[in-house]
Backbone as JSON Lines, residues from 0, in Angstrom:
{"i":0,"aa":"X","n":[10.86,9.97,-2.09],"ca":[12.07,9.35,-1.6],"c":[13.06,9.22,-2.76]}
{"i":1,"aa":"X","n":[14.11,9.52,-2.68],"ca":[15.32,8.98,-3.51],"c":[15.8,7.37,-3.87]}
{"i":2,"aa":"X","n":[16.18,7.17,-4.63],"ca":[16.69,5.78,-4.72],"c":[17.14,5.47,-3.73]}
{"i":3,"aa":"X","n":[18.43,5.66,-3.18],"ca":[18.64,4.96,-2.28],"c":[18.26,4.96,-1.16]}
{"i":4,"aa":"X","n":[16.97,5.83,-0.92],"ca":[16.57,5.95,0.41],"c":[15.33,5.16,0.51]}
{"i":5,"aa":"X","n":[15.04,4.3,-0.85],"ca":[13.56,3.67,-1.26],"c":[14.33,2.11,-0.98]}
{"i":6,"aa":"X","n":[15.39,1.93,-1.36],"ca":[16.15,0.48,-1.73],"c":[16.26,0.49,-0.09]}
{"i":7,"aa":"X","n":[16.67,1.04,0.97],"ca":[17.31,1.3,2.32],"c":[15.68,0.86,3.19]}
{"i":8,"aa":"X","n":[14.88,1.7,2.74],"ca":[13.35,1.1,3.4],"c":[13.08,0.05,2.47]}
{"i":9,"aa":"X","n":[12.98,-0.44,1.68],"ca":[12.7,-2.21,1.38],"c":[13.6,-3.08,1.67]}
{"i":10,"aa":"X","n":[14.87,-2.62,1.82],"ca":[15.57,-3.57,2.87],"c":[15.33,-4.0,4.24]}
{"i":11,"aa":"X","n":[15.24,-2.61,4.91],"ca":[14.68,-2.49,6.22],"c":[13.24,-3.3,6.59]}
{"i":12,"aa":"X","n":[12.43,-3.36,5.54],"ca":[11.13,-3.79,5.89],"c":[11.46,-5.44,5.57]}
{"i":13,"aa":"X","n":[11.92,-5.46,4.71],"ca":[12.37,-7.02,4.33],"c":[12.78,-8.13,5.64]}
{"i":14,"aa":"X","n":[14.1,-6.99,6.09],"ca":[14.16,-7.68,7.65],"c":[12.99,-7.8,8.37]}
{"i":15,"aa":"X","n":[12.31,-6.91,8.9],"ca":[11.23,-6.6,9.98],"c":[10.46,-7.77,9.9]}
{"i":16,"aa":"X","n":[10.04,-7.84,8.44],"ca":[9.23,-8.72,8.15],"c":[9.0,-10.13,7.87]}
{"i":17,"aa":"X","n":[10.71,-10.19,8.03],"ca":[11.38,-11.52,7.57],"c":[11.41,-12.58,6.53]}
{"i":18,"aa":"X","n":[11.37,-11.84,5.53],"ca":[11.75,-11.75,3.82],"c":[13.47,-11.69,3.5]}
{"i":19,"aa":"X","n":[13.45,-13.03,3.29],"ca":[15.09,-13.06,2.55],"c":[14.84,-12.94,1.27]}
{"i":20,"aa":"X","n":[15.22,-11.58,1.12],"ca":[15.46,-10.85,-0.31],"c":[16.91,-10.99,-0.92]}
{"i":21,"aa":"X","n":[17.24,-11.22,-2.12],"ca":[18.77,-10.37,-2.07],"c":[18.78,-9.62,-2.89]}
{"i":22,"aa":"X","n":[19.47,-9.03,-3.24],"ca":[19.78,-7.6,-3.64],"c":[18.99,-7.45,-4.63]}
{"i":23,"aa":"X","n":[19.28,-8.12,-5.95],"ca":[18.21,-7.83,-7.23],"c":[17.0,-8.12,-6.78]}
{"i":24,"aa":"X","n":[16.16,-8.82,-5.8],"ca":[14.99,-8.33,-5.58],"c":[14.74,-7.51,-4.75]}
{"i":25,"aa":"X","n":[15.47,-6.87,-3.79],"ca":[15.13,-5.86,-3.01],"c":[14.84,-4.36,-4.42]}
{"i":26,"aa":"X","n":[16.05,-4.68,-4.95],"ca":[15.87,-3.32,-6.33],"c":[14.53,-3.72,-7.26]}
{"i":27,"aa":"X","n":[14.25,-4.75,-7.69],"ca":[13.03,-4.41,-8.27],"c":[12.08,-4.51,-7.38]}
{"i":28,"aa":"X","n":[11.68,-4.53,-5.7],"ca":[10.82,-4.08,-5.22],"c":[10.76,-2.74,-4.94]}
{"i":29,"aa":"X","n":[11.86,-2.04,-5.14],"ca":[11.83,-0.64,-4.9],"c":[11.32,0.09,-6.5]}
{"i":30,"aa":"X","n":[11.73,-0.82,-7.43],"ca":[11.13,-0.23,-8.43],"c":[10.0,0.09,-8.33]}
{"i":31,"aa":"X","n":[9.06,-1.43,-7.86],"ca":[7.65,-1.01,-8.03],"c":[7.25,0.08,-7.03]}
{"i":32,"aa":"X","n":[7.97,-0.07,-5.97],"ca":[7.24,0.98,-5.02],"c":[7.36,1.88,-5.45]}
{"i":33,"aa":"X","n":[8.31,2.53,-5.9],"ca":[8.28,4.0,-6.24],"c":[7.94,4.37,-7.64]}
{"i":34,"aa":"X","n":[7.14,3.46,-8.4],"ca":[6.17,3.53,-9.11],"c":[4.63,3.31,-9.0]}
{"i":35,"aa":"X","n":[4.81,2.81,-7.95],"ca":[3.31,3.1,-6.73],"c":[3.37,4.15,-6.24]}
{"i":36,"aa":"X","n":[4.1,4.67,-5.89],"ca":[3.89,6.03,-5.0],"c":[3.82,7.21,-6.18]}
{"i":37,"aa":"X","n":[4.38,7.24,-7.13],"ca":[3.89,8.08,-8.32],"c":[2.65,8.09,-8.71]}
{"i":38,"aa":"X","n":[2.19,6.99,-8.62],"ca":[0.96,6.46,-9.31],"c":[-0.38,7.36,-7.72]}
{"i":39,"aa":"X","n":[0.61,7.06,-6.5],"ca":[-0.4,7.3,-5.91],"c":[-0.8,9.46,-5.76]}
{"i":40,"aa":"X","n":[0.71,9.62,-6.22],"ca":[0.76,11.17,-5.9],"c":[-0.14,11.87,-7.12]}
{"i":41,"aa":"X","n":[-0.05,11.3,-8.44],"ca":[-0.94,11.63,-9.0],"c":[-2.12,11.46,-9.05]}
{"i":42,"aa":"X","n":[-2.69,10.33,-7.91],"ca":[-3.82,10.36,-7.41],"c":[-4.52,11.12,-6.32]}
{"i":43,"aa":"X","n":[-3.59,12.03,-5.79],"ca":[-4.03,12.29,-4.82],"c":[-4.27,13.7,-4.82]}
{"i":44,"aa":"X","n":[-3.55,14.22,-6.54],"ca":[-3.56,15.67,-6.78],"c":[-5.04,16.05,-7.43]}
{"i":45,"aa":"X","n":[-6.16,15.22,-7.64],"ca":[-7.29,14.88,-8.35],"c":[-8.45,15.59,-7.49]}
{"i":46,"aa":"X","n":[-8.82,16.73,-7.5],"ca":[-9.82,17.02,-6.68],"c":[-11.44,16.38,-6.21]}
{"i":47,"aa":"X","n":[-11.57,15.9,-5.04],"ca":[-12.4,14.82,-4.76],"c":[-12.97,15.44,-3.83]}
{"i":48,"aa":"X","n":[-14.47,15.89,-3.89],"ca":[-15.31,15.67,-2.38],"c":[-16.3,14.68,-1.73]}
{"i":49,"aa":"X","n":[-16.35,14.63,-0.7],"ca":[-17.02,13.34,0.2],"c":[-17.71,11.93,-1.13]}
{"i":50,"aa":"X","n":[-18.99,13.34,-1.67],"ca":[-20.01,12.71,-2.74],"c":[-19.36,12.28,-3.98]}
{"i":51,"aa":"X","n":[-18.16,12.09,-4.11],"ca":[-17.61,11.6,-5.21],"c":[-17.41,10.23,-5.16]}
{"i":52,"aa":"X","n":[-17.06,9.85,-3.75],"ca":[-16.8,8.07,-3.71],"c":[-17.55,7.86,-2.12]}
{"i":53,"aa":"X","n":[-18.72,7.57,-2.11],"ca":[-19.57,7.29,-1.36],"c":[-18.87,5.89,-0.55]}
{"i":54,"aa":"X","n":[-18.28,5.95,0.52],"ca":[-18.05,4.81,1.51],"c":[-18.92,3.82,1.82]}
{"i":55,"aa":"X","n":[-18.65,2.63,1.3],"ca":[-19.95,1.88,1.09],"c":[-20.47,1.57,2.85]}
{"i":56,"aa":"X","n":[-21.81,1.46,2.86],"ca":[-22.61,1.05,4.59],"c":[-22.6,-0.65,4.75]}
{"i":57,"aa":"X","n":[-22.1,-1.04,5.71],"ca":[-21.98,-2.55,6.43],"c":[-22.97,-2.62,6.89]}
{"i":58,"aa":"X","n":[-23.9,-3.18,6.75],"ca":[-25.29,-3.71,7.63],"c":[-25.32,-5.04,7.72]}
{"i":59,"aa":"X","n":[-25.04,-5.9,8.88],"ca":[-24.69,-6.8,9.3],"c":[-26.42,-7.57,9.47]}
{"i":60,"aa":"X","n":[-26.37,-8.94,8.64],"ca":[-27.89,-9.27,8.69],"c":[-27.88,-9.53,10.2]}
{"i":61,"aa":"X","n":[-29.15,-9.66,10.74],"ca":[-29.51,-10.1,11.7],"c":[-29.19,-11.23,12.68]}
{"i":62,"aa":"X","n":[-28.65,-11.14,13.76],"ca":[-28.02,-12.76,14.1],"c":[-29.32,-13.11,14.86]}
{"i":63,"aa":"X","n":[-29.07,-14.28,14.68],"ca":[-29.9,-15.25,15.59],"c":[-29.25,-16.23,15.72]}
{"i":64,"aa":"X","n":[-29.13,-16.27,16.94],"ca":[-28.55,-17.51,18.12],"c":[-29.25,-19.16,17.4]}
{"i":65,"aa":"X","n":[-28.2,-20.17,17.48],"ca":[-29.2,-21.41,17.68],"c":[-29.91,-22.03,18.26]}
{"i":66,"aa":"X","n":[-30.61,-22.35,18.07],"ca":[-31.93,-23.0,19.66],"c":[-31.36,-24.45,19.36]}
């Protein structure tokens, strides 16, 4: 995204979400975002298969009802 098209969606979400931002914080939340999203593109260029990050298993102990 471009600057002003990053500042335009954290405004937008600000409303949605109902966050009274004003301006100097809407711009340094766009800072960070689009230093998150760098952060994430170079994560995502990292070649990874399944066995590299094993999805951890939920095994839910056993319920038992109260008597």
């Amino acid at each position: 995204m471009t600057d002003a098209q990053t500042l335009a969606y954290v405004q937008a979400a600000a409303v949605v979400v109902g966050l009274p931002l004003d301006g100097e914080q809407i711009a340094r939340v766009a800072v960070h975002l689009q230093r998150t999203a760098g952060l994430a593109a170079t994560l995502e260029e990292i070649p990874l298969d399944p066995h590299d990050e094993p999805a951890e298993l939920f095994c839910p102990a056993p319920f038992h009802p109260a008597r």
